[in-house]
C-alpha positions in Angstrom: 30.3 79.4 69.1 26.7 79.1 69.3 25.8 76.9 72.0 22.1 75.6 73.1 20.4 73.6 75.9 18.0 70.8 74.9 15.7 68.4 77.3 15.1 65.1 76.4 11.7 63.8 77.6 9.5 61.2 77.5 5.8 60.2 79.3 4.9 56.8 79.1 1.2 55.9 80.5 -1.0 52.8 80.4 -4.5 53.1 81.2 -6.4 51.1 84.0 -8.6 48.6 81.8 -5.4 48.0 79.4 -4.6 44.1 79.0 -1.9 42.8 81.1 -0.6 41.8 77.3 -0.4 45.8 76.3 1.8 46.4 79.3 4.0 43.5 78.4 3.9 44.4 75.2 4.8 48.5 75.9 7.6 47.5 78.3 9.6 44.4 76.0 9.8 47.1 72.8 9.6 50.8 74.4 10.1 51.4 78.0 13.1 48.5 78.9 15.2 49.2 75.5 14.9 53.1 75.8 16.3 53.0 78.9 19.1 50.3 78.1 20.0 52.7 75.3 20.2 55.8 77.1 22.3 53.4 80.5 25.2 53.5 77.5 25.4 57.2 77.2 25.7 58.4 81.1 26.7 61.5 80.1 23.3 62.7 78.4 20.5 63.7 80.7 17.2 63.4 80.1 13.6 63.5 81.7 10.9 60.5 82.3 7.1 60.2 83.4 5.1 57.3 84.2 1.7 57.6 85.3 0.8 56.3 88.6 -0.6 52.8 87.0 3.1 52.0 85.2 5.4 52.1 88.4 2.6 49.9 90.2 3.1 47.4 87.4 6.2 47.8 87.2 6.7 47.1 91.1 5.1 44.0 90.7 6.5 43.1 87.3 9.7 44.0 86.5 11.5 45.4 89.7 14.6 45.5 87.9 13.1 48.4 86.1 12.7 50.5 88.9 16.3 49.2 89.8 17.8 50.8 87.0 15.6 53.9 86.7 16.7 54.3 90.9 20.3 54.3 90.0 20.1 56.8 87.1 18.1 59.0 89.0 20.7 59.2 91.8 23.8 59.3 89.2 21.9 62.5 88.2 21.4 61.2 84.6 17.3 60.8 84.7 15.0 63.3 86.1 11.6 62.2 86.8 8.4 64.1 86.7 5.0 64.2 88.5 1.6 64.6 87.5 -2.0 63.0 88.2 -1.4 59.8 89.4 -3.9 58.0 87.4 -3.2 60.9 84.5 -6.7 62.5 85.0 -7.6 65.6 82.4 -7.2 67.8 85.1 -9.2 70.9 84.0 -12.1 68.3 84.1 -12.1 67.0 87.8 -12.7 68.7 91.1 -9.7 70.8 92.3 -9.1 68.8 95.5 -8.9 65.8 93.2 -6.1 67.5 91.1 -3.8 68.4 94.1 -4.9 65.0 95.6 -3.8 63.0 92.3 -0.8 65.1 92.1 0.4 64.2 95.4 -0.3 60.3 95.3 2.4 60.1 92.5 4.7 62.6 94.1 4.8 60.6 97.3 4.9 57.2 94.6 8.0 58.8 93.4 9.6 59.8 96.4 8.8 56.4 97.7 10.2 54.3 95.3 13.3 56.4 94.2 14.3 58.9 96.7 13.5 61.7 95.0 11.2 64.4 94.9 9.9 65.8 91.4 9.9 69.5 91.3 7.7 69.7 88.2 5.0 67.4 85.9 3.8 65.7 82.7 -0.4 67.9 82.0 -2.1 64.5 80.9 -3.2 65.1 77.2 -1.5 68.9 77.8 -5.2 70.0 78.2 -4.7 73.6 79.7 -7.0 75.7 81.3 -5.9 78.6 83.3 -7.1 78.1 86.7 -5.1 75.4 86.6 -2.1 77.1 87.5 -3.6 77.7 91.1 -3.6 73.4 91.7 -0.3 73.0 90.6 1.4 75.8 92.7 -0.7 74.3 95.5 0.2 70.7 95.1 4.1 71.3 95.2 4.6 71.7 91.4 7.0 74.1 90.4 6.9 74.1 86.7 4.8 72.1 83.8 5.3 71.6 80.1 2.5 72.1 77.3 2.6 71.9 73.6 4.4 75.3 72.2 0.6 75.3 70.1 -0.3 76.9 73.7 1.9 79.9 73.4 1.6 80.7 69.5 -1.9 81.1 70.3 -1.4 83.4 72.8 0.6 85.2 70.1 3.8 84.3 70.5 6.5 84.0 67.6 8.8 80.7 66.7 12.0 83.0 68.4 9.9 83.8 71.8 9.4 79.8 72.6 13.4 79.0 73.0 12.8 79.4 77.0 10.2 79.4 79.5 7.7 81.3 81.3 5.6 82.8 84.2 2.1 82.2 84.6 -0.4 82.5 87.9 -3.3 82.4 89.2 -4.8 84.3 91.8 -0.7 85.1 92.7 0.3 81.6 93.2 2.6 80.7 90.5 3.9 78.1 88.1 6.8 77.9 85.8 5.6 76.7 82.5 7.5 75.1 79.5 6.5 74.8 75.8 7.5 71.8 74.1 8.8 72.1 70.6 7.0 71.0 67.9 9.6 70.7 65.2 11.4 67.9 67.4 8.2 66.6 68.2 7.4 66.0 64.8 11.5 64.9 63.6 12.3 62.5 66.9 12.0 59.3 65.8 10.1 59.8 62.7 12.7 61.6 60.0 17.1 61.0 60.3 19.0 61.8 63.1 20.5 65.2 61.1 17.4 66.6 60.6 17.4 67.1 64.3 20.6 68.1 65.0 20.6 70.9 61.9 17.5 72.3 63.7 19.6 72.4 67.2 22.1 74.3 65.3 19.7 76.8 63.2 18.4 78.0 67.0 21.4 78.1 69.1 22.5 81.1 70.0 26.1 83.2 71.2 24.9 83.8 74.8 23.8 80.2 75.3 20.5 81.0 76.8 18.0 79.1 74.2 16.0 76.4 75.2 14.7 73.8 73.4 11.9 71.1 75.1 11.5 67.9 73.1 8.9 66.3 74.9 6.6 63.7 73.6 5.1 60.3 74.2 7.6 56.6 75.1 5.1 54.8 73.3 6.4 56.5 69.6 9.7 55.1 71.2 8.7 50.8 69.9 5.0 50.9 70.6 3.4 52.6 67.8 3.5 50.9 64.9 6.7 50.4 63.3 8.2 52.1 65.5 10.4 49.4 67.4 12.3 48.3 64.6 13.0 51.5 63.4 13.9 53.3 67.0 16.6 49.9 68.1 16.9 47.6 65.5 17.5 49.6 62.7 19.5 52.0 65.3 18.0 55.5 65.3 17.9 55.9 69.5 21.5 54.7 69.1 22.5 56.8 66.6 21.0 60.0 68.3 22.6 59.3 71.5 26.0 59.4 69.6 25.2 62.7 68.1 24.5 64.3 70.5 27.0 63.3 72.6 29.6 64.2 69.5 28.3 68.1 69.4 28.5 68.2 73.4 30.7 71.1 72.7 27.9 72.9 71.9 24.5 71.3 72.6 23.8 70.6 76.4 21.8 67.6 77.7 19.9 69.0 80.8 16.8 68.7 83.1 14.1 71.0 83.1 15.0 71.4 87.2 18.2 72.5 86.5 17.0 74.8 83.5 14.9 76.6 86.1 18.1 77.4 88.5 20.4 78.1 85.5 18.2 80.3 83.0 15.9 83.1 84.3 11.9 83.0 82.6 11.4 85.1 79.2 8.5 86.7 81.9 4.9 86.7 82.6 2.3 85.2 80.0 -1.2 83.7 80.3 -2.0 80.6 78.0 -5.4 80.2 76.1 -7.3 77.4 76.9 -5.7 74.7 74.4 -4.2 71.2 73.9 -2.0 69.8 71.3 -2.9 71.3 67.8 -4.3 67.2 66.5 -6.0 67.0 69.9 -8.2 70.3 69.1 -9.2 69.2 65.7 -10.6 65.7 67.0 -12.2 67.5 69.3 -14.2 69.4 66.3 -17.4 67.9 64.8 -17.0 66.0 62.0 -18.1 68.7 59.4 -16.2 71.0 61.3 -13.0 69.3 61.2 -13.2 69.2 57.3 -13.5 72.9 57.1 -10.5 73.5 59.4 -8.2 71.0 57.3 -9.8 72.7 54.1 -8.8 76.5 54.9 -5.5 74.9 56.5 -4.6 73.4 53.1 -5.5 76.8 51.3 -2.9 78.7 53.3 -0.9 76.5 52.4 -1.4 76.7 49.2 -0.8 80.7 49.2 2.2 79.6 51.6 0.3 82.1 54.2 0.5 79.5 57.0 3.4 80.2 58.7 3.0 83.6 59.2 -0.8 82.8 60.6 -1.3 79.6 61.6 -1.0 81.5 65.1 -5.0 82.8 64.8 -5.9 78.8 63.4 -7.1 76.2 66.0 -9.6 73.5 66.1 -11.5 72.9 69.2 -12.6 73.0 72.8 -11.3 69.7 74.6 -14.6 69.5 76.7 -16.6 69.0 73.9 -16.0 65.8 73.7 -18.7 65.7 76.3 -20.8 67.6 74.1 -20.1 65.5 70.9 -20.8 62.1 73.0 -23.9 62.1 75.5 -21.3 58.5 76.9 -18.6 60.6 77.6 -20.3 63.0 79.2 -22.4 60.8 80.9 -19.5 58.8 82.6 -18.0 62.7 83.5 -20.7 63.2 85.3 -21.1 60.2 87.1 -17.7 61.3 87.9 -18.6 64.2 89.6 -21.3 62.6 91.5 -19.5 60.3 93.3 -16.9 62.6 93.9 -18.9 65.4 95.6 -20.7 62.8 97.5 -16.9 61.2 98.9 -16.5 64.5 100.3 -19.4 64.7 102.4 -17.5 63.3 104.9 -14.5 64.8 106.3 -11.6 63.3 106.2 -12.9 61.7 102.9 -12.1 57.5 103.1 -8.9 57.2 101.6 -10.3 53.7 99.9 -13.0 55.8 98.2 -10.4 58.4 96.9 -8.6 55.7 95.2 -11.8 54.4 93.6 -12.7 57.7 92.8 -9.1 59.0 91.3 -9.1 55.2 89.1 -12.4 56.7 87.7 -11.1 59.8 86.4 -8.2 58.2 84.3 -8.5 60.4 80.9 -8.6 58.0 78.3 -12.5 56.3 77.7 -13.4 59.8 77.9 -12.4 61.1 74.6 -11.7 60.0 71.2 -9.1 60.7 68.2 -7.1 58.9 66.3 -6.4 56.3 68.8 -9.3 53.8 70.3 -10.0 55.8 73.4 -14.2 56.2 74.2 -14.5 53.5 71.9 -13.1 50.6 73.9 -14.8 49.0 75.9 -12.2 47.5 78.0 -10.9 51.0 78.7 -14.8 52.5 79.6 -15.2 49.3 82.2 -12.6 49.7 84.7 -13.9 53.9 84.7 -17.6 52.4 85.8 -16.4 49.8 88.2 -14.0 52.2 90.2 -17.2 54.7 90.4 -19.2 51.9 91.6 -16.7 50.6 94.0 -16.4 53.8 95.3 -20.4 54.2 95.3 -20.4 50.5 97.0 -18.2 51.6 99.9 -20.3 54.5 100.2 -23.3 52.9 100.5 -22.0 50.4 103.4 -20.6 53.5 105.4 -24.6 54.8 104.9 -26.5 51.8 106.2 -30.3 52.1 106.6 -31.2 54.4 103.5 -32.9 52.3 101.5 -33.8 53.0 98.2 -32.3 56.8 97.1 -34.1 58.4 94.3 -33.9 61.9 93.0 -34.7 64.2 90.1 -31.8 66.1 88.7 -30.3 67.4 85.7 -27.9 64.7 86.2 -25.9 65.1 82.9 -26.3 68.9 82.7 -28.3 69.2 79.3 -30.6 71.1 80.7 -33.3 68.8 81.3 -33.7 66.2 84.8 -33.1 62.6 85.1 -34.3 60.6 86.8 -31.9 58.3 89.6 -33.3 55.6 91.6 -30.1 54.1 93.8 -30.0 51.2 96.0 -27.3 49.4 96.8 -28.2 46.4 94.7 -29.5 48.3 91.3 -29.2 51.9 90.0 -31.7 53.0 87.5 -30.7 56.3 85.3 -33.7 56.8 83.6 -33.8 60.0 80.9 -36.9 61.0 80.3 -36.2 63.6 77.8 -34.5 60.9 75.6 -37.4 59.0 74.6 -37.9 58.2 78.6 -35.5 55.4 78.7 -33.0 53.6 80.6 -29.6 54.7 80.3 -27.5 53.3 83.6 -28.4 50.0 84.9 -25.8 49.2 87.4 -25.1 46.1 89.8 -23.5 47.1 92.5 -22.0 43.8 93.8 -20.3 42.9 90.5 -19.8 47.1 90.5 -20.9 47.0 86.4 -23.0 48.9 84.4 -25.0 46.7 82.0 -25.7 50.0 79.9 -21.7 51.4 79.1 -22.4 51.0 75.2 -21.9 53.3 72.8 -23.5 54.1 70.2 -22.7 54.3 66.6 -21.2 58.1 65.2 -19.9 59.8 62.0 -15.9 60.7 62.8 -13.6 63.0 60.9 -11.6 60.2 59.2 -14.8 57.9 58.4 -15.1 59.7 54.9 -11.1 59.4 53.8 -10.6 56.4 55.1 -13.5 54.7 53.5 -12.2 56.3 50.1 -8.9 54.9 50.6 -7.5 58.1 51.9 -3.9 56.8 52.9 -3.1 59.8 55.7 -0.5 61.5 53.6 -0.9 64.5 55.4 -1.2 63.1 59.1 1.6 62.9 61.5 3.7 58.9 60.4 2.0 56.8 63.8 -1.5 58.9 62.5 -0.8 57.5 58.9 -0.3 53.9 60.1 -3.1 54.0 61.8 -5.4 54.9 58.8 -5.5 51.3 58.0 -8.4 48.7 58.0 -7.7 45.8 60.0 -10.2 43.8 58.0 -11.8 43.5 54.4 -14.6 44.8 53.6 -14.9 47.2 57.1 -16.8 49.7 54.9 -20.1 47.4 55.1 -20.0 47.7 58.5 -20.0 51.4 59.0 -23.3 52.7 59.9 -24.6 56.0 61.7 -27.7 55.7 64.9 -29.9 59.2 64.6 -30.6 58.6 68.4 -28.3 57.3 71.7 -29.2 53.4 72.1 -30.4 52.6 75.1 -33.0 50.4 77.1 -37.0 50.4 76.7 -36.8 53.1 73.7 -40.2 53.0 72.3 -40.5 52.1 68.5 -43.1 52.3 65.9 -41.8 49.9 62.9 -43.4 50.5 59.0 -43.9 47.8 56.9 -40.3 47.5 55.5 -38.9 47.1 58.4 -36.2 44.3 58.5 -33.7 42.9 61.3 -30.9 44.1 59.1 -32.6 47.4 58.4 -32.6 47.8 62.0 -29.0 46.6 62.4 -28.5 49.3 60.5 -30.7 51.7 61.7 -32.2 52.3 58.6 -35.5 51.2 59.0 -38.8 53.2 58.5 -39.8 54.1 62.0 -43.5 55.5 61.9 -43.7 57.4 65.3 -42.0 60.2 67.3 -41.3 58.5 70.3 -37.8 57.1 70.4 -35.4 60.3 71.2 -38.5 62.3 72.0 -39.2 63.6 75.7 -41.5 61.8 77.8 -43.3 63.5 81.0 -42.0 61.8 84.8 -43.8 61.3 88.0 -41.9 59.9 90.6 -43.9 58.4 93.8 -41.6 56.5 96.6 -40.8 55.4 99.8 -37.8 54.2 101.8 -38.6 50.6 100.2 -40.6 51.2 96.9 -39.9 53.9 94.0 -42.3 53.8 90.9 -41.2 56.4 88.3 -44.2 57.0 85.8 -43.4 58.7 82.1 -46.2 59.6 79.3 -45.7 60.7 75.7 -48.6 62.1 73.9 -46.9 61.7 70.8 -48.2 60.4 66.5 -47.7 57.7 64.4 -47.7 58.7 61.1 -49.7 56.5 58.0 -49.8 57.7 55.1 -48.9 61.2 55.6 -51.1 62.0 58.1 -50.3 61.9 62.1 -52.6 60.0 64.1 -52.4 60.6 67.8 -51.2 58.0 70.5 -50.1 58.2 74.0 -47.6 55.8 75.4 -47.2 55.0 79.2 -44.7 53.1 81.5 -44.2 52.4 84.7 -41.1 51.4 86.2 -41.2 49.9 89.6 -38.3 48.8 92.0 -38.9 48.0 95.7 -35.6 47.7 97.9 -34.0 44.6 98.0 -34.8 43.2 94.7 -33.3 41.6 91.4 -35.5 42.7 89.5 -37.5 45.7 88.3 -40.8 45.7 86.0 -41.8 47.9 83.2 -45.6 47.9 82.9 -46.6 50.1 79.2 -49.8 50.8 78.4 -50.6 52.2 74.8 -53.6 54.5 74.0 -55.2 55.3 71.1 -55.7 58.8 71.0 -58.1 59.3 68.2 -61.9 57.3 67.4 -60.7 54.5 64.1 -58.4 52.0 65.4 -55.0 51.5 64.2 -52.8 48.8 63.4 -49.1 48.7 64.9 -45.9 47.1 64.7 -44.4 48.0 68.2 -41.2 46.8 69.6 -38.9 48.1 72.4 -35.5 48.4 72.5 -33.2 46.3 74.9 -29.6 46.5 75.2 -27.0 44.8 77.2 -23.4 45.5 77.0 -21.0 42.8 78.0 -17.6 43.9 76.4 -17.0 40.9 74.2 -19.1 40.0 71.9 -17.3 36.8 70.7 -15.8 35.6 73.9 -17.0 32.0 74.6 -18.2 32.4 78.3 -20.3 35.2 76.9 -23.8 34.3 75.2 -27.4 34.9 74.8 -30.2 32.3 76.1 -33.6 32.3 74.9 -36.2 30.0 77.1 -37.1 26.9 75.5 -35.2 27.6 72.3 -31.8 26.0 71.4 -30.1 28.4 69.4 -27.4 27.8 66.5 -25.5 30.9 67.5 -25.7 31.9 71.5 -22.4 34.4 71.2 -23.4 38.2 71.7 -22.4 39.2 68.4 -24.9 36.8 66.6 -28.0 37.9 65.1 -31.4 36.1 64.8 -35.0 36.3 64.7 -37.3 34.2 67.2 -41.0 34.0 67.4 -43.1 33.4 70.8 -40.6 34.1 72.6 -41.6 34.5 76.4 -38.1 35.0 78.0 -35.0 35.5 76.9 -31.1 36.9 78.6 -27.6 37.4 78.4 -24.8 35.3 80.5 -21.0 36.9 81.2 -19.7 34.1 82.9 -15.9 35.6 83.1 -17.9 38.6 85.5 -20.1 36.1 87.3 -23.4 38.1 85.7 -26.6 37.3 84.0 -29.7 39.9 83.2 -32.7 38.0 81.8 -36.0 39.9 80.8 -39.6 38.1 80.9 -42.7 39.2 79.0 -46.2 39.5 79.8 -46.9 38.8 75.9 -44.9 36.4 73.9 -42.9 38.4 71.3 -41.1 38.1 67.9 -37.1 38.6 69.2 -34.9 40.5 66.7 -31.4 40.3 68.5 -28.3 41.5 66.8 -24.8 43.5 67.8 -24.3 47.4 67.8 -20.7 47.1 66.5 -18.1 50.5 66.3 -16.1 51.2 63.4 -13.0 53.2 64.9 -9.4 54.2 64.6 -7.0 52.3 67.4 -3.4 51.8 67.6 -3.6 48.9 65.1 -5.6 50.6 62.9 -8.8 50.9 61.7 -11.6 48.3 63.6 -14.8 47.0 64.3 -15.7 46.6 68.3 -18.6 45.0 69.9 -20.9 47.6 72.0 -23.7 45.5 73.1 -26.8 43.0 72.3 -29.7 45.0 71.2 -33.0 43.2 72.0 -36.2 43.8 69.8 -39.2 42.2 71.3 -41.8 43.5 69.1 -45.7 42.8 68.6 -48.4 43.7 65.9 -51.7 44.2 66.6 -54.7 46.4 66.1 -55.4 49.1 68.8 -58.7 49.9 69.4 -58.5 51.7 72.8 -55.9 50.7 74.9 -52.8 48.0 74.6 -50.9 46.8 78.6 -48.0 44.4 78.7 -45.6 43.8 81.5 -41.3 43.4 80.6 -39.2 41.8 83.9 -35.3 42.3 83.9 -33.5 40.9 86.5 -29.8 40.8 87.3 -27.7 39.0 89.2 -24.7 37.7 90.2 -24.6 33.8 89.2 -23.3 32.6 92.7 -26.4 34.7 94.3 -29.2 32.0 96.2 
């Protein structure tokens, strides 16, 4: 009889940022009724990982959990895994922080049930080869990845029923593909289907493998999903078949795979992740070529036989595709290499630090990721807790500022730290403010993103209904509002603060809104010259743009200038412009600057804009308006004990209105607040020369 070995696996992570609500939600319809199902069948094995954040709730929440999961592990019925303990991308952070991160969840596991994991879950199965050399040195026997990994290091369907070899520098991990019929079959499609292809690969001598290995969440948390798994009885049912073909499929762990069954050898994996993973990873136009040829083998029924030499792309393009992404990355790496300037490093910055580097705000695909902004805000105010500690155990340095190619683009920012305020300022971006932190309410009042084309934009908008995508990928491709289409609109630059803007005639609130306004001059994502002058207590930062407006056709010549000044100690920084015309006629201008402050909700009620001297119809974030003479004018987030306000030299017209997202989430497709965008703006005619003066303060609303 043909016999084969199959591991049952699941990884269930919640990100830091995720409501209280989600994990409520996650455990009452995935995690607690998988594992009362699989409690009924004692004699199936199977495997489980939590990232570090789940057992911590869990702990707190729901001990009787870990109760349970304790007493299957030590009947020998669960086998648990490792990994990084706040399920980092672990090709993307600092090797120390890998085998630190890796460690913190071993000893969690060990801890709390007396057992130590021999191998571990790759967050997002991101593999890059050096990564071997972390694992082997963090304790890790063996790690699983997508069986994508191996078919594009050539390998054929018959050469993934086991395991391999791989090293680095000769230390060495076991590594273990995960299959991606089952991945595809379990829960989605009948119970048979599954079995059938357990029998189509077993084999006389027994030796076959077969890893299904995917995420809990498909298990009652995406959608669907819950009623489908327990109440309509498909966990059920594929406990019982499997347990009726014991006599020839075995439930086992990967651990005991690895003392049982010897490696199929030595191989060396590509740098890959899963196959979707790759693809959202792909620009936009990209992506629709790669789908296009992949339909056309299909077609010719060619893609079988090379789907093997067809991949999408590069997981660290993400950073490349999103200036935010990459931006928080490398805020990342900043603190990090500055925690280890000390030796031992403090273990309370580590944690801070290792928070920071959880893997989802960081990327986008079909689920919210980047675009939530309840998932970027714990990243930032982990960093700037860690920064905040940091800055006590370096007392006396005064204001810090340095000139550094900060977000490796080739071209230096511009950081002024304190450890009140730090000012990113980007001078090559249409020298403009892209980090504005507070460090005793650790937030950054610039974590906004702006607004993108995405792969699905174009299909879903047609009423594409996913036929082709994965079933939780399909349910997803749903709007979760009418009329979502109006509000799906494309920025040609990065929005940030005191970007520089020459408006035409037709210029409208809504035209702006949508960036689709007529904008006369080349200033906005253009680069801007920087001179820095400081001192231990003062720090002015200069930039100058010799840049056109054009009128009618022709360019006419016009330098801007601003100043931005912070001494140590203070609320507040100013912005002092001065605009010069750069040729003999004068010139008339309709000149605003861009303002934004991102607060995370944009209809929450202890959340609103305040305009001095005005009472406004409409104070929540997400409102729009117009204003004229408008002298001062601020945002309030009550629920983080903040307010910024920004005073003006010259009284303004104030166009305020919301950058709102249109993304793919778990629910579907929807529209999310990124920030307030502020538009003072002024027309008048320049002659020679044009000053004015903006204030923005922030602080904490208990501060003196």
């Amino acid at each position: 009889m043909n016999t084969i070995t199959t591991v049952f696996a699941v990884h269930n992570h919640q990100p830091i940022g995720n409501f209280d609500s989600v994990f409520e939600e996650a455990f009452a319809h995935s995690y607690r009724p998988f594992l009362e199902v699989l409690s009924h069948h004692p004699s199936l094995k199977f495997t489980q990982h939590y990232s570090g954040t789940l057992p911590e709730w869990l702990r707190r929440r729901q001990p009787e959990h870990i109760e349970r999961m304790r007493d299957m592990v030590q009947t020998g019925q669960l086998e648990l895994l490792t990994g990084a303990y706040y399920e980092a991308v672990l090709a993307v952070i600092p090797p120390a922080d890998r085998i630190g991160q890796i460690r913190a969840l071993t000893a969690c596991i060990e801890k709390l049930f007396h057992v130590r994991p021999r191998g571990m879950w790759l967050a997002e199965r991101v593999w890059e080869q050096p990564l071997a050399a972390s694992l082997a040195d963090a304790g890790v026997e063996f790690v699983v990845v997508d069986d994508t990994h191996f078919r594009h290091a050539g390998l054929r369907s018959d050469q993934l029923l086991g395991y391999y070899v791989t090293e680095e520098q000769g230390r060495t991990v076991r590594i273990f593909p995960i299959d991606k019929t089952l991945r595809y079959t379990v829960p989605f499609r009948p119970v048979a289907e599954s079995i059938a292809y357990l029998r189509s690969v077993a084999s006389s001598d027994g030796r076959r493998i077969v890893l299904n290995a995917d995420d809990g969440e498909k298990f009652g948390v995406w959608p669907k999903t819950h009623a489908h798994v327990y109440e309509h009885g498909w966990l059920e049912e594929f406990c019982r078949a499997l347990e009726a073909e014991q006599s020839w499929i075995r439930t086992s762990h990967l651990g005991a795979v690895l003392d049982e069954i010897p490696p199929q050898g030595l191989i060396y994996l590509p740098t890959a992740s899963y196959a979707e993973m790759m693809k959202w990873a792909l620009p936009p136009g990209s992506l629709h070529h790669l789908e296009h040829f992949e339909g056309r083998l299909k077609e010719l029924d060619l893609h079988e036989q090379y789907a093997m030499f067809v991949r999408g792309g590069f997981w660290r393009n993400f950073f490349a595709r999103y200036p935010e992404a990459n931006h928080m990355h490398k805020k990342m790496l900043r603190v990090a290499a500055r925690a280890r300037r000390t030796d031992p490093p403090d273990p309370a910055v580590l944690e801070h630090l290792w928070a920071g580097q959880c893997n989802d705000p960081y990327w986008h695909g079909v689920f919210g990721g980047l675009y939530l902004p309840n998932l970027r805000f714990p990243v930032y105010r982990h960093l700037l807790q860690a920064e905040r500690a940091l800055d006590s155990a370096e007392k006396g340095m005064g204001i810090r500022v340095e000139q550094t190619d900060f977000d490796c683009d080739g071209t230096p920012e511009v950081l002024v730290e304190s450890d009140l305020l730090n000012l990113y300022l980007s001078p090559s971006d249409g020298g403009s403010l892209v980090e504005l932190d507070h460090k005793p309410t650790a937030f950054n009042l610039l974590d906004i993103l702006s607004r993108r084309e995405e792969g699905y934009h174009g299909r879903l908008m047609a009423g594409h209904d996913g036929a082709h995508e994965p079933p939780a990928f399909r349910e997803a491709l749903q709007a979760k509002e009418e009329g979502l289409r109006h509000h799906l609109h494309f920025d040609w630059y990065r929005h940030a603060s005191f970007l520089d803007h020459i408006l035409g005639p037709a210029a409208t609130l809504e035209a702006f809104r949508q960036c689709r306004y007529p904008e006369l001059g080349d200033f906005v994502n253009q680069p801007y010259s920087a001179a820095v002058r400081s001192t231990a207590r003062e720090v002015s930062v200069s930039m100058r743009r010799i840049g056109a407006i054009w009128q009618g056709g022709t360019p006419h010549r016009l330098t801007i200038e601003k100043t931005f000044r912070y001494a140590q100690g203070d609320d507040r920084f100013r912005v002092a412009y001065r605009i010069v015309n750069g040729e003999t006629p004068p010139v008339d201008l309709w000149f605003g600057i861009e303002l934004q402050v991102g607060l995370m909700a944009g209809d929450a009620h202890d959340r609103f804009v305040e305009i001095e001297g005005r009472t406004l119809s409409d104070t929540r974030l997400c409102s729009s308006g117009v204003e004229e003479s408008v002298e001062a004018f601020g945002c309030v987030d009550e629920w983080l004990g903040l307010e910024t306000r920004f005073r003006l030299s010259i009284p303004a017209t104030l166009w305020r209105c919301p950058i709102e997202t249109v993304s793919l989430s778990e629910g579907g497709l929807e529209r999310l607040y990124q920030s307030t965008m502020f538009l003072p703006h002024w027309r008048f005619r320049l002659d020679r020369e044009f000053t004015l003066e903006i204030v923005q303060s922030v602080r904490g609303l208990n501060d003196g």
